[in-house]
C-alpha positions as CSV (number, residue, x, y, z in Angstrom):
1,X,-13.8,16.7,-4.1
2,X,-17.1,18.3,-3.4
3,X,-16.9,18.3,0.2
4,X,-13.6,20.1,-0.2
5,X,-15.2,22.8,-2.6
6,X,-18.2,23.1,0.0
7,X,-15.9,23.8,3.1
8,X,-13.5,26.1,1.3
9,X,-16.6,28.4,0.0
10,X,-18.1,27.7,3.8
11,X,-14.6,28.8,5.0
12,X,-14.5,32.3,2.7
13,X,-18.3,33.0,3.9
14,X,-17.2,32.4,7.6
15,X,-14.0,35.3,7.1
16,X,-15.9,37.5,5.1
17,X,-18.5,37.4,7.9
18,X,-15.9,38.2,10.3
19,X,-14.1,40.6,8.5
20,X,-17.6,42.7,8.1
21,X,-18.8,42.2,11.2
22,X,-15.6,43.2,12.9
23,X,-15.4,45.9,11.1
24,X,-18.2,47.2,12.0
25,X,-17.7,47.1,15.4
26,X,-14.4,48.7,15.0
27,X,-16.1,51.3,13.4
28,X,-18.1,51.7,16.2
29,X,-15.7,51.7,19.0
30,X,-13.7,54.4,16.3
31,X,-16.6,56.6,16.8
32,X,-16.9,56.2,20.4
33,X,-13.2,57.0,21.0
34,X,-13.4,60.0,18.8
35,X,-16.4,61.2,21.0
36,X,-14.6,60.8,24.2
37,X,-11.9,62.8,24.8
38,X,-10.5,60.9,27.9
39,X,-7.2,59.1,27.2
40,X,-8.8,56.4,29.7
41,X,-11.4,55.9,27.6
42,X,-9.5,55.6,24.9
43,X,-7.3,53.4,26.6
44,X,-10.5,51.1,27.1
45,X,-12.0,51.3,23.5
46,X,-8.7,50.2,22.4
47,X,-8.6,46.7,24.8
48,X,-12.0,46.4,23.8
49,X,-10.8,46.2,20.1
50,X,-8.6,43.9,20.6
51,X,-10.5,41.7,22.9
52,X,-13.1,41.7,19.9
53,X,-10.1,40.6,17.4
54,X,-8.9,37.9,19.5
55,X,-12.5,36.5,19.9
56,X,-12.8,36.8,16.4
57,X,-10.0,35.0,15.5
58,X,-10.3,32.5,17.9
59,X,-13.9,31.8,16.0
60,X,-12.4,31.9,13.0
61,X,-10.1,29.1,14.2
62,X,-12.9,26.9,16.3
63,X,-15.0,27.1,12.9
64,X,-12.0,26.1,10.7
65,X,-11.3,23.0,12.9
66,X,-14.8,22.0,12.5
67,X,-15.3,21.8,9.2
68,X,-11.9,21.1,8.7
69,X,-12.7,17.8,10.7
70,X,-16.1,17.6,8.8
71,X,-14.1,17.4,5.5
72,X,-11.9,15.0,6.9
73,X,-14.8,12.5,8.5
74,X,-16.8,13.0,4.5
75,X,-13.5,12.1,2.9
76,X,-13.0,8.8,5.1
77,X,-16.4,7.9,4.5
78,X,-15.5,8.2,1.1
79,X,-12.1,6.5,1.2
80,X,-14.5,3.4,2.8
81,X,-16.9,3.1,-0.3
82,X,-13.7,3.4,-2.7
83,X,-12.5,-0.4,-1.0
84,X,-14.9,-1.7,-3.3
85,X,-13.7,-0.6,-6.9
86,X,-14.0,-3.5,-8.9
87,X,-10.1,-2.0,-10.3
88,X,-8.5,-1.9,-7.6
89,X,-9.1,-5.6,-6.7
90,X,-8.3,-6.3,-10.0
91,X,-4.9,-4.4,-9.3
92,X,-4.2,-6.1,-5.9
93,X,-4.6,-9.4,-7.6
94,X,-2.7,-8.4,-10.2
95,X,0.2,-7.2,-7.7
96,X,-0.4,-10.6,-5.8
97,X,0.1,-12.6,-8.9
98,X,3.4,-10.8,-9.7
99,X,4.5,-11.3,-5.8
100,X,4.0,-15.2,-6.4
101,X,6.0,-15.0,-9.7
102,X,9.0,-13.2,-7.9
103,X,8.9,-15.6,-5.5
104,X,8.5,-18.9,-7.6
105,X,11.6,-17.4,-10.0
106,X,13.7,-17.3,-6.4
107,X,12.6,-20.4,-5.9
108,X,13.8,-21.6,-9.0
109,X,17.2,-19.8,-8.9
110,X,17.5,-21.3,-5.6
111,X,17.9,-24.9,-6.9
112,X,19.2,-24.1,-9.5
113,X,22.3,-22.9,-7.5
114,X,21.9,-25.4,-5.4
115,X,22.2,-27.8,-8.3
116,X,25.4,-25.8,-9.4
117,X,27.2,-26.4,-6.6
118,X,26.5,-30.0,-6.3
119,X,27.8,-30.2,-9.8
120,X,30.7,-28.7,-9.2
121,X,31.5,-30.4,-5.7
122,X,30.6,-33.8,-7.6
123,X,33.5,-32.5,-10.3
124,X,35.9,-31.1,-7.7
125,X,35.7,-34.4,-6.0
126,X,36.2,-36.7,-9.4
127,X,39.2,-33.9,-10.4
128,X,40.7,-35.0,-6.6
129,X,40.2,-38.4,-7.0
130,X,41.8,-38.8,-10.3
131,X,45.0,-37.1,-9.4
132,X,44.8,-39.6,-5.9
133,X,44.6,-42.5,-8.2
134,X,47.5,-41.0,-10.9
135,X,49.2,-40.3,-7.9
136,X,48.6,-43.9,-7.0
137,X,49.5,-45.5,-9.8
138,X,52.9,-43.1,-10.3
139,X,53.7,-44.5,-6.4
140,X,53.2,-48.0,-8.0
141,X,55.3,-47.6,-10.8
142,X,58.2,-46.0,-8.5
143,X,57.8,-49.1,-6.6
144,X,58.1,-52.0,-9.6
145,X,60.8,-49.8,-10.9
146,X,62.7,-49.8,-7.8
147,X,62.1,-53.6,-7.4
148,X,63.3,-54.5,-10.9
149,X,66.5,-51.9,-10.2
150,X,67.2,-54.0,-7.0
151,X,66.3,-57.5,-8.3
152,X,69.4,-56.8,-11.3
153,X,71.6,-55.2,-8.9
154,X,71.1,-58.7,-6.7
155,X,72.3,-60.9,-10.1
C-alpha cells in the first residue's frame, strides 16, 4: 500500500516537473518566434515545440513504466512474505478439511445408492419369482383338474 502511495506522489512530481519545465521552454521558443519575423522561422520554432512535447511525453511514459514495474516487483515481493500468514494456512486447511468432507458424504451417497438398488433388484427378483411359482402352482392345479375331469369322464 505504501509502495503504491510512494509511486503515485513520484508519478505527480515527475508531470509537474514536465509540465514546468516544458513550459518554460515553450515560453522560450514563444519569445523567439515573436522576435523573428520570418514565417520559416516560425515554421521551425513550431517543430521544435513539438519535438520537445513528444520527448516529453515519451519520458513521461518511459518513467511511468518504470516505476510502474518498480511497484509491481515491491508488491510481488510482498505477495511472497504474505505465503506465510499463519490465517491463511489455517484457512487452506480449513478448505481442505471441507473438500474431504464433500467427498466422504459422496462417498457415502454412493453406497448408499448402491445399496438401494441391490435392495430393490433383490425385491424385484423375489416379486418375479413369486408370481413364477403362483404361476406354477396355478399350471399344476389346471393340470390335477384336468386329470380328475378326464379320469370321471373315463368311468
Amino acid at each position: 500500500m505504501l509502495s503504491k502511495v510512494r509511486v503515485f506522489q513520484a508519478l505527480t512530481d515527475i508531470n509537474q516537473v514536465f509540465r514546468i519545465e516544458g513550459a518554460g521552454i515553450a515560453l522560450q521558443l514563444q519569445a523567439q518566434a515573436q522576435q523573428l519575423s520570418s514565417p520559416e522561422q516560425e515554421t521551425q520554432i513550431k517543430q521544435q515545440m513539438q519535438q520537445i512535447q513528444t520527448q516529453m511525453a515519451s519520458d513521461i511514459a518511459v518513467l511511468t513504466d518504470e516505476m510502474t514495474t518498480q511497484m509491481i516487483t515491491e508488491e510481488q515481493e510482498m505477495m511472497q512474505g504474505e505465503d506465510d500468514d499463519p490465517l491463511i494456512r489455517l484457512k487452506e486447511q480449513e478448505l481442505q478439511l471441507k473438500a474431504m468432507d464433500m467427498k466422504r458424504k459422496e462417498e457415502e451417497t454412493d453406497i448408499r445408492v448402491g445399496v438401494e438398488r441391490e435392495k430393490m433388484e433383490t425385491q424385484n427378483k423375489i416379486a418375479q419369482d413369486k408370481m413364477e411359482s403362483q404361476e406354477d402352482i396355478a399350471q399344476l392345479r389346471a393340470e390335477v383338474n384336468l386329470a380328475k375331469q378326464n379320469g370321471k369322464k373315463k368311468r
